[in-house]
C-alpha positions in Angstrom: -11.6 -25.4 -30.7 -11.6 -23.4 -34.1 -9.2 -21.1 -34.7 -11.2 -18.5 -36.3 -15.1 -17.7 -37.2 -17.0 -15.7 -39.5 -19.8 -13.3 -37.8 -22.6 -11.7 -39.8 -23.3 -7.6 -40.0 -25.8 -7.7 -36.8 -23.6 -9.7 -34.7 -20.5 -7.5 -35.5 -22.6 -4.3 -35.2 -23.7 -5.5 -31.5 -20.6 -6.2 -30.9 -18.7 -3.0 -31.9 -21.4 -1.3 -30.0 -21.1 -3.4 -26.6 -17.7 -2.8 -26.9 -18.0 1.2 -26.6 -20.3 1.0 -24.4 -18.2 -0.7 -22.3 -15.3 -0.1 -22.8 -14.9 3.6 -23.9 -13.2 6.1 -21.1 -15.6 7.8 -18.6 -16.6 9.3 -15.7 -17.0 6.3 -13.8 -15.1 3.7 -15.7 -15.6 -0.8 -15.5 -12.6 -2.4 -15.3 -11.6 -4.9 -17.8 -11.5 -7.8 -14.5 -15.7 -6.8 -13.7 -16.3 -7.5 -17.6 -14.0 -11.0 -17.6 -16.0 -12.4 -14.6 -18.9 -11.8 -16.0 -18.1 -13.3 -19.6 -16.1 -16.1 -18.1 -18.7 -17.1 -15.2 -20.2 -20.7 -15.4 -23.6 -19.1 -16.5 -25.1 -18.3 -19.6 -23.9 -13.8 -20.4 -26.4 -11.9 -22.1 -26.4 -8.4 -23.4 -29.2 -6.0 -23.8 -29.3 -2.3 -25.1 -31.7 0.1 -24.3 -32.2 3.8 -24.8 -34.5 6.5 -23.7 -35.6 10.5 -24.2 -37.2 13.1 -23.2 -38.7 13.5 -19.3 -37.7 9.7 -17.5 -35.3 9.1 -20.2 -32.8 6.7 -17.8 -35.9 5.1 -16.7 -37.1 4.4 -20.0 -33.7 3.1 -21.0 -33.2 0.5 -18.1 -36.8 -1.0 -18.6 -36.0 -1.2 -22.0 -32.5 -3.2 -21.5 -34.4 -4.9 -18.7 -37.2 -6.0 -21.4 -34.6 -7.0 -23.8 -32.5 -9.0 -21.0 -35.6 -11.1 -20.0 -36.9 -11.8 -23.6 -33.8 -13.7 -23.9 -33.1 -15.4 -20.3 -36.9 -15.7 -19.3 -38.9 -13.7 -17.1 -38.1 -15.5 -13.9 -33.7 -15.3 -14.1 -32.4 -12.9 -12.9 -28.6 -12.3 -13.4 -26.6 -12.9 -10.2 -23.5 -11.0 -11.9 -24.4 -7.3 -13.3 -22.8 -4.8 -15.2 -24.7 -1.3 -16.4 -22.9 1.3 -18.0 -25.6 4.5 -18.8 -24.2 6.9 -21.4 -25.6 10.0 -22.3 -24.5 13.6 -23.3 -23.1 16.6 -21.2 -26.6 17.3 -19.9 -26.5 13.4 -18.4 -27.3 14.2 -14.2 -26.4 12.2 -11.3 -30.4 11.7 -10.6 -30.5 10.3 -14.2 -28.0 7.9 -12.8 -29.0 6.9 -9.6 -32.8 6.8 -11.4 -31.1 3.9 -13.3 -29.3 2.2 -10.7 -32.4 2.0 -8.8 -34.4 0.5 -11.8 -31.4 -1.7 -12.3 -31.0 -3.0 -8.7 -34.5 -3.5 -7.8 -34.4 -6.2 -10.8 -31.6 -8.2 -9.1 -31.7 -11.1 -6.5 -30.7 -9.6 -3.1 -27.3 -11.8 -3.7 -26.3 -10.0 -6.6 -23.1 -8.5 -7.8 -23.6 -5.2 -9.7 -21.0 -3.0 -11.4 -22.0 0.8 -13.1 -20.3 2.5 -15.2 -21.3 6.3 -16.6 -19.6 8.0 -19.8 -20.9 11.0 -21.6 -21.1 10.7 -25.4 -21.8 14.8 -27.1 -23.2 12.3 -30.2 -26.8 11.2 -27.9 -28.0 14.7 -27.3 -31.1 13.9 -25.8 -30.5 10.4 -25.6 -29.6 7.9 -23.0 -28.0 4.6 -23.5 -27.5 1.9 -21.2 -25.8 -1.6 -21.8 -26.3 -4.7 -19.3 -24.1 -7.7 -19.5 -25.6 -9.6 -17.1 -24.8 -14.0 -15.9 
């Protein structure tokens, strides 16, 4: 195994921003075992972003992640090991984040393990962010 790697500006941009997604403190917070499970599993982990504003905005974030999830693992996989975090500002509701949960679980096998996560972030405004890492 190498002891050390060089990533480019993208990958180290996605990554930074995974991270605070993840990561940063919040209403309802993922423990650090959730995200290990999911990045250790024996299945391929991918991470999507999306984001969404105005009227639906959660909605229009989750099918977004969810687009950018299935470009990558193929329309037919779906991840038996979820995690969602939805960040948004002050003005972020609990309808918002059931809205996404619902979008989120009706995408998983019936088997599925899913973990949520909400933070608000004063920086969004009218936006709403969601990260999936999903195996």
């Amino acid at each position: 195994m190498e002891k050390g790697f060089a990533i480019d500006r993208k990958t180290k941009r996605e990554v930074v921003r995974m991270a605070e997604c993840l990561l940063a403190p919040g209403e309802i917070d993922i423990e650090w075992n959730h995200i290990r499970d999911v990045l250790l599993g024996n299945r391929k982990t991918i991470v999507a972003f999306g984001s969404g504003t105005g009227e639906s905005r959660a909605v229009k974030a989750c099918e977004d992640a969810l687009s950018g999830y299935r470009s990558v693992a193929g329309t037919s996989r779906r991840p038996k090991r979820l995690i969602l975090r939805v960040v948004g500002p002050r003005s972020l509701l609990l309808s918002e984040v059931n809205d996404a949960r619902e979008v989120i679980e009706g995408s998983l096998c019936p088997a599925s393990e899913a973990v949520f996560g909400v933070a608000h972030d004063n920086r969004l405004r009218d936006e709403l962010r969601v990260v999936i890492l999903g195996a």
